[in-house]
C-alpha positions as CSV (number, residue, x, y, z in Angstrom):
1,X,124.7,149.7,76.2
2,X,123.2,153.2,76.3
3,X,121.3,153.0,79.7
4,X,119.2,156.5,79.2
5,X,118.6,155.0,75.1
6,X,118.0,151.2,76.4
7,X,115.6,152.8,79.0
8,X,113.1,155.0,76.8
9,X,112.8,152.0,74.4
10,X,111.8,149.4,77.3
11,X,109.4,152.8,78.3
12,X,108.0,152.8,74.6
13,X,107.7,148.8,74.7
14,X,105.8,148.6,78.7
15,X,103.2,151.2,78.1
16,X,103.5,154.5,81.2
17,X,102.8,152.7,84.8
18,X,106.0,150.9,84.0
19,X,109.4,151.6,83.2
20,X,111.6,148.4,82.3
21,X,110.4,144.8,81.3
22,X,112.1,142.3,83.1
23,X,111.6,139.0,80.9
24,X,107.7,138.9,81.2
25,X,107.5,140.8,83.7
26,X,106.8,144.5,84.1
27,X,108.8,146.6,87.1
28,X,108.1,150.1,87.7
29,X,109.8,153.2,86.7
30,X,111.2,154.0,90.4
31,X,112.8,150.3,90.4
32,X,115.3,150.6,92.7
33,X,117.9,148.1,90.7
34,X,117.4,149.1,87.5
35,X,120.4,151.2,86.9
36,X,122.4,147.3,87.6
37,X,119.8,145.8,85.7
38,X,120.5,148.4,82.2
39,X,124.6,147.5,82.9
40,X,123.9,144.1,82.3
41,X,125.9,140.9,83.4
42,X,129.7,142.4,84.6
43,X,132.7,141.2,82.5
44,X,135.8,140.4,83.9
45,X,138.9,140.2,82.4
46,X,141.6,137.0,83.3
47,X,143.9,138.2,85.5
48,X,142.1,141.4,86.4
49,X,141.9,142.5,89.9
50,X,138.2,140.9,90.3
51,X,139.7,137.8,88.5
52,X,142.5,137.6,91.2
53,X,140.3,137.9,93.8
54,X,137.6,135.0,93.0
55,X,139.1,132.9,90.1
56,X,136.7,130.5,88.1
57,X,135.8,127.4,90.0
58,X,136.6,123.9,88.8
59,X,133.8,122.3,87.1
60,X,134.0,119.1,89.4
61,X,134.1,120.9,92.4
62,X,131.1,123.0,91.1
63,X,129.8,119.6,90.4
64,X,130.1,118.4,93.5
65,X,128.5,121.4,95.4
66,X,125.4,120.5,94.3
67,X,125.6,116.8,94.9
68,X,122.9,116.9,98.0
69,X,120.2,118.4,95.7
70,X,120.5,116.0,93.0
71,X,120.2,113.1,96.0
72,X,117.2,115.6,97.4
73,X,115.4,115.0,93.6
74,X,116.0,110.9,93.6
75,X,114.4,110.7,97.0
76,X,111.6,113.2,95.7
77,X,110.9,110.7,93.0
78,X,111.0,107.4,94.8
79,X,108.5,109.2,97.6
80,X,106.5,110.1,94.8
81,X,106.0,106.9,93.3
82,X,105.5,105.3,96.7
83,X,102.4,108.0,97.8
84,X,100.8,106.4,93.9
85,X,100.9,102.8,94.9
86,X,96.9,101.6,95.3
87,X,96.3,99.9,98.5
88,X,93.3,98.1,99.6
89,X,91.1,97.4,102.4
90,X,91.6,93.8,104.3
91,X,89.6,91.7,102.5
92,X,87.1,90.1,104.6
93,X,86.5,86.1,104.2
94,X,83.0,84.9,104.0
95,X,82.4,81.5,106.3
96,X,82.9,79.5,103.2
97,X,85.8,80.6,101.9
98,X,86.6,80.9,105.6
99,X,86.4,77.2,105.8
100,X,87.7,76.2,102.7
101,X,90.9,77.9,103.7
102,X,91.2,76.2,106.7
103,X,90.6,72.9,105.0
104,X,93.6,73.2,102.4
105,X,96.0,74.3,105.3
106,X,94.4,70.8,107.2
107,X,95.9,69.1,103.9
108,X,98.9,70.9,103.7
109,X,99.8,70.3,107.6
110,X,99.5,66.4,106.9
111,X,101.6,66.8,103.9
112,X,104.6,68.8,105.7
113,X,104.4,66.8,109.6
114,X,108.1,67.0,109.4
115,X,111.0,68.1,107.8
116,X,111.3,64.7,106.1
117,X,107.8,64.2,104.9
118,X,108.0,67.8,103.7
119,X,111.2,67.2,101.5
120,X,109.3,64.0,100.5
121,X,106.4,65.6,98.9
122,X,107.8,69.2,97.6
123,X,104.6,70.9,97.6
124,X,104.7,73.6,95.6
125,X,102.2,76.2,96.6
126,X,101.0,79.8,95.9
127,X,99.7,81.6,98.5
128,X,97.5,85.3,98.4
129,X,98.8,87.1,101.3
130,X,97.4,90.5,102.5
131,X,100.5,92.7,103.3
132,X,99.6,95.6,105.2
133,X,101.2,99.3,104.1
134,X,104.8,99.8,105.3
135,X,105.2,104.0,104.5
136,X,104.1,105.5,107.6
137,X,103.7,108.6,105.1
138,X,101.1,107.1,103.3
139,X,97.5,107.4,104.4
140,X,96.7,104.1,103.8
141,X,98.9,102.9,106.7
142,X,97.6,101.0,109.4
143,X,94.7,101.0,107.4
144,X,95.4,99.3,103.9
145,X,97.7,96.9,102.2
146,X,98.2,94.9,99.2
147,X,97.6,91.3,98.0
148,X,101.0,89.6,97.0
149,X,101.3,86.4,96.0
150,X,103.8,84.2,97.2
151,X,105.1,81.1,95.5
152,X,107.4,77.9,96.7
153,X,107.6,74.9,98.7
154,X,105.4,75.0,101.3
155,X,107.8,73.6,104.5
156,X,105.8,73.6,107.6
157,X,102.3,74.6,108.5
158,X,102.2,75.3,112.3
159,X,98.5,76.5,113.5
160,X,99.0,75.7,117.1
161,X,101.9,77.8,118.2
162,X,102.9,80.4,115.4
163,X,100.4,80.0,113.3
164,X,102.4,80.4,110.2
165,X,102.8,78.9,107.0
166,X,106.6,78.5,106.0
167,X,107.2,78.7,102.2
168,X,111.0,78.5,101.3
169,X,112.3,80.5,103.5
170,X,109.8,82.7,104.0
171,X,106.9,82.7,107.1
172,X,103.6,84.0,106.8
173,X,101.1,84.6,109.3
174,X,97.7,82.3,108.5
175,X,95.5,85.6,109.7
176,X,97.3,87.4,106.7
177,X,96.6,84.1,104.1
178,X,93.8,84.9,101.8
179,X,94.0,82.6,99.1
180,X,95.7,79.0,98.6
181,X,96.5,77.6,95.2
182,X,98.6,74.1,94.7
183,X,98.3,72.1,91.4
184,X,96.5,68.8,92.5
185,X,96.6,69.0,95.7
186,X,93.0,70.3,96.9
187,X,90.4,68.7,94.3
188,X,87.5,67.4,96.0
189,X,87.0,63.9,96.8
């Protein structure tokens, strides 16, 4: 490449203020780099004295130089997708729901007095828990949570001393229960 040719044409193309167009972008006439820039890209021969010097790198161990970033990108999109997750208020109970609440977990704790009765009668339950945010980068934490619903046999129902309701293997705090659903369990007498 003709560097004094290459330059008057990028001169023609850019206009006066500016010399040389560098992709889309314009650099001035005094640019400090742009006898390197009109040399273009170097080529090196195999086996010349630059070639010696710094050989080509393997392309797995180029690979595996830029292993962190790709593991800096998956954690980018999993943060990502946890800062979109909608979280809600705690609902609050009126008194009858309140109530009504309290009166299935009543049936419930006669149905599972023991380990034995509970077997007994497999009640299968579903259960609306409030589950507050976990990310502590998310603003909604402390703050917010979610409504999950958690399905199984309901095992124990304790509202003296842990007040919990065991389902599987799973315990859940009654403050955090916001909904109880069993097939034929609760109808009204």
């Amino acid at each position: 490449m003709d560097c004094p040719d290459a330059l008057e044409r990028q001169r023609m193309d850019a206009g006066d203020e500016y010399g040389v167009i560098l992709g889309y972008m314009p650099m001035p006439e005094n640019w400090v780099y742009l006898n390197v820039y009109l040399q273009g890209k170097p080529v090196h021969q195999e086996y010349d004295e630059f070639w010696l010097r710094h050989p080509p790198m393997d392309p797995v161990k180029r690979a595996k130089i830029f292993t962190p970033f790709v593991h800096a990108m998956k954690g980018l999109k999993e943060a990502t997708a946890a800062q979109e997750v909608q979280y809600m208020d705690r609902p609050e109970l009126c008194e009858d729901d309140a109530m009504e609440i309290n009166r299935r977990l009543n049936i419930l704790h006669t149905l599972t007095r023991n380990s034995r009765i509970a077997q007994e009668n497999q009640v299968k339950v579903t259960l609306d828990v409030f589950v507050p945010c976990t990310n502590k980068d998310h603003p909604a934490y402390g703050k917010q949570g979610q409504i999950e619903k958690v399905t199984g046999i309901c095992m124990r129902v304790d509202g003296l001393v842990s007040k919990s309701v065991t389902v599987g293997q799973k315990s859940i705090r009654i403050a955090d229960i916001v909904g109880i659903e069993a097939e034929g369990i609760f109808e009204e007498v």
